[in-house]
C-alpha positions in Angstrom: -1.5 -8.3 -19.1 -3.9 -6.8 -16.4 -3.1 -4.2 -14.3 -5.7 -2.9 -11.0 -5.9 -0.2 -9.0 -6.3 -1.8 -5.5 -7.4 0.5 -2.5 -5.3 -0.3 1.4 -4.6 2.5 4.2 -6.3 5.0 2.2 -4.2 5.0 -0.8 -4.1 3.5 -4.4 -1.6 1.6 -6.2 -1.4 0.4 -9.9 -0.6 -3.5 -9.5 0.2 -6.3 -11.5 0.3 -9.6 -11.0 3.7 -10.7 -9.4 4.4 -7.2 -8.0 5.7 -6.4 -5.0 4.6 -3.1 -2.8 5.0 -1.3 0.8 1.8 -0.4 2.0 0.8 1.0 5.2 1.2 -1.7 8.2 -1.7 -4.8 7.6 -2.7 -6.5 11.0 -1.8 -10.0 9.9 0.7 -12.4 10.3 3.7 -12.7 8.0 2.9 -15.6 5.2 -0.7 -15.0 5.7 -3.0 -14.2 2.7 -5.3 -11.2 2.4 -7.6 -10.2 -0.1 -7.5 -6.8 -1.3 -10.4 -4.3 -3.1 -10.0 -3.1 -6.6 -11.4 0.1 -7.9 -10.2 -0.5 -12.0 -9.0 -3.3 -13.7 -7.1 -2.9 -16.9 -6.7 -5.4 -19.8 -3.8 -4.4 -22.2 -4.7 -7.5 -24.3 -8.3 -6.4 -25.0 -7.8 -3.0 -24.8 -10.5 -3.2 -21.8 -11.1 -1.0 -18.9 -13.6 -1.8 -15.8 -14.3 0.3 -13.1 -16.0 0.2 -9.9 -18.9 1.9 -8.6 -17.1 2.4 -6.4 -15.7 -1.0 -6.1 -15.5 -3.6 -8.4 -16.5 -7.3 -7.0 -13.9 -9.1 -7.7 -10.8 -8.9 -5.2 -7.2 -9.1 -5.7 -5.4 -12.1 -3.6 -2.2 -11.1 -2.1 0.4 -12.5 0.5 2.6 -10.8 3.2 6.1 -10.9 2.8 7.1 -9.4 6.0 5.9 -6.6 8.3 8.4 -4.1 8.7 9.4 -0.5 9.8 10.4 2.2 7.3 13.3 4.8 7.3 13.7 7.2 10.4 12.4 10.7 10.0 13.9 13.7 11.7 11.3 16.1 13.1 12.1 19.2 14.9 10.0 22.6 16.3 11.7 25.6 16.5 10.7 28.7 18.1 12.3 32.0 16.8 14.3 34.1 19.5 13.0 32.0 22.6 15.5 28.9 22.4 13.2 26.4 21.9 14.4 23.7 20.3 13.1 19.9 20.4 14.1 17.3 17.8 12.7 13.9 17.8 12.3 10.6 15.6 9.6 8.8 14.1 9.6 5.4 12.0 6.3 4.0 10.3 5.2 0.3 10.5 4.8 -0.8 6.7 4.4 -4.2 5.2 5.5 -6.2 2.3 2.7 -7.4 0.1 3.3 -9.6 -3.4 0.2 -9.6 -5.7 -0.7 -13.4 -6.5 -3.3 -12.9 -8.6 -6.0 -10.1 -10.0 
């Protein structure tokens, strides 16, 4: 089984193929494919590990599922002693990737 640690929005996630994850919003179109950078690949079967300096050539293929927004967060200021109170909402765009293949 291989496993890879892609790279989107700034972050990392340990992927298989199959998997499905929420990543930051993608600028495509849902159903579209994308291709994605990998830093590591891991072979469980072989015992092998590659790694990227600081990327590795190949790419992982990947399809969007859907492009949605995330749960709504709750954030407030608050001034001591001066009645200053001001709460307001906020609600990332994410989207729904599936791994194809590594």
């Amino acid at each position: 089984m291989k496993k890879a640690v892609i790279k989107t929005g700034g972050k990392q996630y340990i992927v298989s193929a199959g998997d499905t994850i929420v990543v930051d919003r993608l600028k495509v179109e849902d159903g579209k494919p994308i291709e994605l950078d990998i830093l590591a690949l891991f072979d469980t079967e072989k015992n092998a590990i590659e790694l990227g300096n600081p990327l590795l050539k190949s790419k992982a293929q990947a399809t969007i599922v859907e492009n949605i927004k995330g749960d709504k967060l709750r954030v407030a200021r608050f001034k001591a002693k001066s009645r200053y109170r001001r709460v307001t909402g906020f609600r990332a765009y994410l989207s729904k990737i599936t791994i194809n293949a590594i």
